[in-house]
N, C-alpha and C positions, 0 to 999 in steps of 0.2 A: 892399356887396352882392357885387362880383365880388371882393372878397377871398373871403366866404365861400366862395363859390364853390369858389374854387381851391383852398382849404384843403381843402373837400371831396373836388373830384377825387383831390388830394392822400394824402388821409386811405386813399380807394379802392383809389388806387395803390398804397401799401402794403401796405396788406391784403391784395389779390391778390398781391402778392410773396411777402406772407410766410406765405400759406397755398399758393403752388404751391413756396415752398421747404420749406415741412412734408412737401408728400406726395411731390417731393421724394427727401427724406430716409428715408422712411420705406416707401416703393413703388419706389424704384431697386432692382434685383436685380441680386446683387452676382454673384461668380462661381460658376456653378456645382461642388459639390463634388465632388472626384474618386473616381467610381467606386474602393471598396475591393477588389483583387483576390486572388481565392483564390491563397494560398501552395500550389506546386506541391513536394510532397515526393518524393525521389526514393531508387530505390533504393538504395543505402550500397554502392558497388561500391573500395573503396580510397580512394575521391575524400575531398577536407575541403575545404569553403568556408570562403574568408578575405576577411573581412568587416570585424570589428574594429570593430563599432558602437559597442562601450562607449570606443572613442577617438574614433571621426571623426563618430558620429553618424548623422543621415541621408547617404547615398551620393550623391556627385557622379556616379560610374559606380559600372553593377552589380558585384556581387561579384565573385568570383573561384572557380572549382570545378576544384580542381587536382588532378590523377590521381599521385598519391602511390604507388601499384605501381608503372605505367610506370614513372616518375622512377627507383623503386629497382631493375628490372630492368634497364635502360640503364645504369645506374654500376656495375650488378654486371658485365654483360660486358665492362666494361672494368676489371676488378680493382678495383672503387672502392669502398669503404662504406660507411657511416653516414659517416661523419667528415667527405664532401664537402661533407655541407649541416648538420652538429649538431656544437654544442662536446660536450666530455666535461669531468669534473670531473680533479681532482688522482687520481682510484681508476683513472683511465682507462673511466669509463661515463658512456654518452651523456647530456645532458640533455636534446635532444631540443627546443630554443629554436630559434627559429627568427622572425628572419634571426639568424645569427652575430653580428654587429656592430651590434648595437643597445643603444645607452648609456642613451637617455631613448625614456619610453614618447610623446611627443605627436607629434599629426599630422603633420607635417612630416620627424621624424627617423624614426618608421613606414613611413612613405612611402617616404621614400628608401634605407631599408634594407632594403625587397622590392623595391625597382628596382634597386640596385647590384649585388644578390645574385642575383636573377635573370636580368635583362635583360644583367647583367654577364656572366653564366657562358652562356647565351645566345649572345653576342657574342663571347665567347673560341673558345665552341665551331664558330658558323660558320668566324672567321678559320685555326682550325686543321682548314678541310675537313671537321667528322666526317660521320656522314652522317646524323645526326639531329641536328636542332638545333631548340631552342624559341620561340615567336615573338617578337619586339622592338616589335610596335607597339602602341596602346593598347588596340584594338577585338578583338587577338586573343585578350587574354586576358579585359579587362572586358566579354563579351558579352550581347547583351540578351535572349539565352534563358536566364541564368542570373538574372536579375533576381529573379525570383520563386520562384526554385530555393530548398528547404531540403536541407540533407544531416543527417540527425541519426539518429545507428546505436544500436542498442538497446542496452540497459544489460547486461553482464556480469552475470554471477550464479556468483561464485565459491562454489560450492554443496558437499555435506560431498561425494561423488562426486569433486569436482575434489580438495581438500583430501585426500582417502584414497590417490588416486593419484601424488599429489606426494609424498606421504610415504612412499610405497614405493617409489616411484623413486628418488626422495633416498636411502633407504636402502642400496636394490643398489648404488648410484654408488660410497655412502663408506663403506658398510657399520656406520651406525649413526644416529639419530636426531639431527638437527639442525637446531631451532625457528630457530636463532640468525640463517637465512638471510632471511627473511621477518619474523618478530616482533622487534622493539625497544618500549624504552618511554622518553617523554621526563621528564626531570628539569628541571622548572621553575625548582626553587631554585640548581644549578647552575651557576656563574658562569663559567665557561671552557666557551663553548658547544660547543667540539671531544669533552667531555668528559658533555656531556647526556644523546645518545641512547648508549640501551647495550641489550643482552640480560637477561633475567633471569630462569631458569628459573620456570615456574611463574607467571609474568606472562604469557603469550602471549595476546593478545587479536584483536580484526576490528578492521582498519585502518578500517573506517567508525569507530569512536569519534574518532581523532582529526584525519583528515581528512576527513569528512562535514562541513563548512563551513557547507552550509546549514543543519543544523537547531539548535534553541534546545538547548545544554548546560547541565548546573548548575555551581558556582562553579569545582569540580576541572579537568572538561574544559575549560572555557573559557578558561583561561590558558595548555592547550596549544594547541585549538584556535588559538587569538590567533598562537601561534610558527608553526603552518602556516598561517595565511594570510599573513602576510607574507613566508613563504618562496614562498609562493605555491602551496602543497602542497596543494592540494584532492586529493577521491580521485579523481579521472581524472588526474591527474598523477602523483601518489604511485604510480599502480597502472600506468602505463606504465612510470614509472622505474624499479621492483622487477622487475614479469614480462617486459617487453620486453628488459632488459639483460642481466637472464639466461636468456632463449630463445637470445641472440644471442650470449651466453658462451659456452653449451651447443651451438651449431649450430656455434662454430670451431673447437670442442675436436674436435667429431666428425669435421669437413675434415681437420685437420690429423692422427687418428687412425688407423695404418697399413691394421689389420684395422677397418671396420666392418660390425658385422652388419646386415643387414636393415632388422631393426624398432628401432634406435635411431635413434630422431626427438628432436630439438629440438621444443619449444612454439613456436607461431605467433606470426609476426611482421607478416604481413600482420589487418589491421582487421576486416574481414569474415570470416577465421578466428575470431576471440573474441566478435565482436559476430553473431553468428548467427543473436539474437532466438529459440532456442528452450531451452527450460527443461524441466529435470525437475521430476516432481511430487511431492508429497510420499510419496503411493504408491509410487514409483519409488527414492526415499530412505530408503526404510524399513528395508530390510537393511545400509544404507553406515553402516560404524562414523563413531560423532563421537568428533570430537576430545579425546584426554585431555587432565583437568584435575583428576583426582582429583577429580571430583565421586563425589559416594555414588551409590545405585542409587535409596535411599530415603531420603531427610531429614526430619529430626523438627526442622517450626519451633516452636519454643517461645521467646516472646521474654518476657525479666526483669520480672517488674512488672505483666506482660500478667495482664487479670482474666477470658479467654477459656482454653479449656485448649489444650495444644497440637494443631499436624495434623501427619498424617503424608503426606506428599509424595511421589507415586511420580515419581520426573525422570525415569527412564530413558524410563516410558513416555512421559513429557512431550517429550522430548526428540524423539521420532519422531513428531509431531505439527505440527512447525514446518520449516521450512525453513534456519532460521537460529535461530541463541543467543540473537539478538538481538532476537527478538518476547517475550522476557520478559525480559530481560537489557538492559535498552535503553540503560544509561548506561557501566557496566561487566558483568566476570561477577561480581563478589563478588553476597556473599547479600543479599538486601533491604534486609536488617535496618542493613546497613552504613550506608546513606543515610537511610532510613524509620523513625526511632525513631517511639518510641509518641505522639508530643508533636509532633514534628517536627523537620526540623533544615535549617541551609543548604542541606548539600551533595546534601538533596533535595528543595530548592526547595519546603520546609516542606509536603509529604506526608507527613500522619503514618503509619501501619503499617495502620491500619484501612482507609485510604483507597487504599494501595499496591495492598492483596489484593483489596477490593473495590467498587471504583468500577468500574459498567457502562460509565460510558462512555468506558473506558480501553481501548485494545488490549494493556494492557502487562500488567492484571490480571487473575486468574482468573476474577472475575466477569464483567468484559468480555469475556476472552479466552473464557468459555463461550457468555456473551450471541449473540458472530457464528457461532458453532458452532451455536448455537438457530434460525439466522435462515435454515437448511440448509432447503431444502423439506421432509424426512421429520419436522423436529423443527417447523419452524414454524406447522403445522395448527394447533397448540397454543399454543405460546409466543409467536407472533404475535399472538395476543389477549388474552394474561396478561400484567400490568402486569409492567415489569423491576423493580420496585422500589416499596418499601411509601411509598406516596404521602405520607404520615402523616408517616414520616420520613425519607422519600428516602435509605433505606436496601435493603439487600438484604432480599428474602424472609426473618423470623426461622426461621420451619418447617423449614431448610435448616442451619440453624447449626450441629444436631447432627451431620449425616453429616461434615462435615470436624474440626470441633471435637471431638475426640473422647479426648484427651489420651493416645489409644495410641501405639507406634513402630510400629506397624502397622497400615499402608493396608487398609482395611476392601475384604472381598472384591467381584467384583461379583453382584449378584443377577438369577438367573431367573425372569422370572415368568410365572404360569401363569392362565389362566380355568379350571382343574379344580374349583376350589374353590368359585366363584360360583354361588348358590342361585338355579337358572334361575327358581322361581318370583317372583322378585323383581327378577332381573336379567332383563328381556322381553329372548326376541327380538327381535321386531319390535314398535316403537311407528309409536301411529296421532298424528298431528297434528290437529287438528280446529281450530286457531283461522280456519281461512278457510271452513269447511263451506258457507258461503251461497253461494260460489261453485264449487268446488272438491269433487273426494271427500276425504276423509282423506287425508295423506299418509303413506306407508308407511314409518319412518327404520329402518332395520337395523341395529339396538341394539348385537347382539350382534357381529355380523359387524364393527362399527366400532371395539369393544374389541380383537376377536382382533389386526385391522389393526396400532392401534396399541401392545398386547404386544409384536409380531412385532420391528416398531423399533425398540420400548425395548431388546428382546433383541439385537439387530443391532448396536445402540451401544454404545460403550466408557464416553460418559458417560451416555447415558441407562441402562444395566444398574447407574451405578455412583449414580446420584443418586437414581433412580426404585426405591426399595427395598419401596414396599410395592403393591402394585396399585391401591389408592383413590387416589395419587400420578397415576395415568393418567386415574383418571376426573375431577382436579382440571383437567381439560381442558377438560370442558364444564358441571360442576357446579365452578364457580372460584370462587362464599364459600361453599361447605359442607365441613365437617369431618366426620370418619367417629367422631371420638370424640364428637363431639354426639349424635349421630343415636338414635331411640329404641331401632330394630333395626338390625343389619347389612346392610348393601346395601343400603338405604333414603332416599338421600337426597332433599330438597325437588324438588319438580319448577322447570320452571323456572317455570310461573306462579307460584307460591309467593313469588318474589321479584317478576315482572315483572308488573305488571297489563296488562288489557287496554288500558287509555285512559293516556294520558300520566300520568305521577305528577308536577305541578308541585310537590310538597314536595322531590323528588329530581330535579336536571335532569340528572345526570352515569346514572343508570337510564334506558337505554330500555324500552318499551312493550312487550310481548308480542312480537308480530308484527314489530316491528324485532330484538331480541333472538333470535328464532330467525333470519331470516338474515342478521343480522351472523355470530352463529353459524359457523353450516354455508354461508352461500357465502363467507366471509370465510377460513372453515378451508380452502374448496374452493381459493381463489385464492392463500391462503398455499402449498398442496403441489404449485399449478401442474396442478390435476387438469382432463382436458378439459371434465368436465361438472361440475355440470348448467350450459348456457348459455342456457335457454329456462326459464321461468315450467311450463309442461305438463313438464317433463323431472321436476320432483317431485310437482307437482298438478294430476291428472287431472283436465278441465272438465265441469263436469255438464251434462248435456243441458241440464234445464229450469235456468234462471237467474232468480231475482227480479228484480222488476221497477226496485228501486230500486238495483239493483248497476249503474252503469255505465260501468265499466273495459270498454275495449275489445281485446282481442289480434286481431293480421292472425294 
């Protein structure tokens, strides 16, 4: 019996053990976790944080935010330049590496080659008196206000404005055109790599094709890309190395020049001179010649085999549309046609030719590139609520095929159009709405007045005067499945009950109901063009005095 007993107790005894070491395990709180603090960004004043996460990782001490003007005003009063703290290559141009003496990229040799280099030249300079000298301990440079500090300077936008006046400066200099300073092209197949890059008229391209690093290339660019990055030549590198060397060419040449005039300025060598953060706009680009390339004015695509007929291509106007070559030119400048056969091919990452021109939801393609041009408040009232593409085949609009397909060498004109012609007895002014009448007067929609509106636009726009050819074109805006060649009369088309019934149509769930279909409609066009009104329910239908008794929607 008192065995049992104890076995019992026993038994107890554990049990309590092993259900207070359950909760335990499972009700201990553990350390709380550390508040994430907002990264403080600061203004881009010369400064560069050096940080070097992609070596060290998380930071034992805070970064480092080192004022790069100071540094170079200080070595300039004492005759000093670039050369005190950056190797230069065999041409005698800097490369702009930094520390000097750095063999291997890991933490340790990192390390000690911004403390030699610094703390070195630091220490030299106390011992010889100067009377500025940089700090030597740890806390003065790794401080714990910079902890949270970003420095990150806007992006450069070497825009056709910039490109026009380098070219004409260049010119006055040496008194003739020469690509050769800035444009090179690399030679993959080339085995004596001294002998790769070279010049070649008529090749001049944007150095984003082959040191933009980060984005996906097809099979050509990617085995140069491949040579600049392990040169380590991305485009913030490449683009220091080119424009920095020769501001700093061009600003010795003028020192050491007996007579200079005035207004000969070397290009900026300081940071926040180029990184400015402000940009012109396309408006603003619009008279600045682009760069020759022997492109035509007008091109007539017609590709072999194609069972479309050909389009005729206005580029020039194209060209003043974009900011860069490169929103339709994305891979090289050759013609589409180069990469984009009709089938497909590698070296465009197998788009074939149909899908180049018009995939919506490309920014590279016409249809695309019209699609974000559509998405404009003036054009979106409309286009906002008209499918981008025939669902059916997830294709482009057919209705459309004939303004470009049109097999002429000539860009078809743009057209004006007019309500002169509109038989007002058919086209109302003013229509009444009447599907809410049990509560509501009639609503008043201003027929007429909403056509003039959007005429006015179409005429305004360079693509809507040039797509929008016939005026039934504009009313395919709010009458969006009827066709004017259906219709029994002219100006006639379906109302929209005609399609939408009053009461749900469960045979159609993609159709809505009457009363949803007017305002998807009109407050859906309202909010596409960012119009103030109407924001109230009474802003379109007046409330009737006396109200049924079974209506009981309520408005404050």
């Amino acid at each position: 019996m008192k065995k049992k007993i104890l076995f019992f107790v026993i038994s107890i005894s554990l049990l309590i053990f092993v259900v207070n070491g359950l909760h335990s395990v499972y009700s201990t709180e553990g350390p709380a976790p550390k508040a994430v603090q907002p990264i403080i960004k600061i203004e881009p004043k010369n400064e560069i944080g050096i940080a070097h996460t992609e070596i060290f990782g998380e930071l034992e001490r805070p970064q480092v935010i080192f004022n790069h003007q100071k540094h170079v005003g200080t070595l300039k009063k004492e005759q000093q330049g670039c050369d005190a703290c950056h190797p230069h290559d065999e041409w005698k141009e800097f490369l702009f590496d930094f520390p000097k003496e750095l063999k291997k990229k890991d933490e340790e040799s990192v390390m000690n080659a911004y403390h030699d280099e610094c703390i070195g030249c630091h220490k030299k300079r106390d011992k010889e008196d100067k009377e500025k000298t940089g700090p030597i301990t740890c806390g003065d440079c790794h401080k714990k206000e910079y902890q949270l500090m970003a420095v990150k300077y806007p992006v450069v936008e070497f825009d056709f404005s910039y490109h026009d006046n380098h070219v004409k400066k260049l010119k006055e200099k040496i008194g003739e055109d020469d690509c050769s300073l800035c444009h090179h092209i690399y030679d993959v197949e080339e085995e004596d790599e001294t002998l790769a890059l070279v010049y070649e008229k008529g090749t001049e391209e944007s150095c984003y094709y082959c040191h933009d690093l980060e984005k996906k290339r097809g099979p050509k660019l990617t085995a140069i890309t491949r040579v600049a990055a392990k040169k380590g030549l991305d485009i913030q590198r490449a683009s220091h190395l080119q424009c920095v060397n020769c501001h700093l060419k061009y600003e010795k040449e003028l020192e050491q020049k007996k007579e200079r005039k005035k207004e000969e300025k070397a290009g900026p060598t300081e940071c926040a001179k180029c990184h400015t953060g402000k940009y012109k706009t396309i408006a603003e680009l619009e008279k600045v010649p682009r760069p020759d390339r022997g492109q035509e004015e007008t091109a007539f695509i017609s590709i072999q085999n194609a069972k479309m007929k050909g389009v005729a291509f206005n580029h020039k106007n194209h060209e003043k549309n974009y900011k860069t070559c490169r929103g339709c030119h994305h891979e090289t400048l050759d013609a589409c046609r180069q990469c984009h056969s009709l089938t497909g091919s590698r070296d465009g990452k197998w788009v074939n030719t149909a899908n180049a021109y018009h995939d919506v939801l490309s920014e590279h393609s016409c249809s695309g590139c019209h699609r974000i041009k559509k998405s404009e408040k003036d054009c979106a009232g409309c286009h906002g609520l008209l499918p981008i593409m025939d669902i059916q085949t997830k294709g482009p609009k057919k209705e459309t095929c004939y303004i470009c397909h049109t097999g002429k060498k000539e860009v078809l004109a743009a057209v004006t159009l007019s309500v002169s012609g509109l038989d007002t007895q058919k086209v109302k002014k003013e229509v009444e709405v009447k599907i809410l009448s049990k509560e509501y007067e009639p609503s008043k929609f201003p027929h007429l007045k909403i056509i003039e509106r959007l005429v006015k636009t179409s005429n305004d726009s360079k693509l809507g005067s040039y797509f929008h050819r016939k005026l039934e074109t504009i009313c395919d805006g709010c009458h969006h499945q009827s066709r004017a060649e259906a219709e029994v009369e002219k100006d006639s088309p379906p109302y929209c009950r005609n399609c939408h019934s009053v009461s749900f149509d469960v045979q159609n769930m993609n159709r809505p109901k009457l009363i949803a279909a007017y305002h998807r409609q009109c407050i859906g066009c309202h909010e596409y063009m960012k119009l103030e009104k109407p924001k109230e329910c009474k802003e379109c239908h007046k409330e009737k005095e006396v109200r049924p008794k079974d209506v009981i929607t309520k408005y404050e």
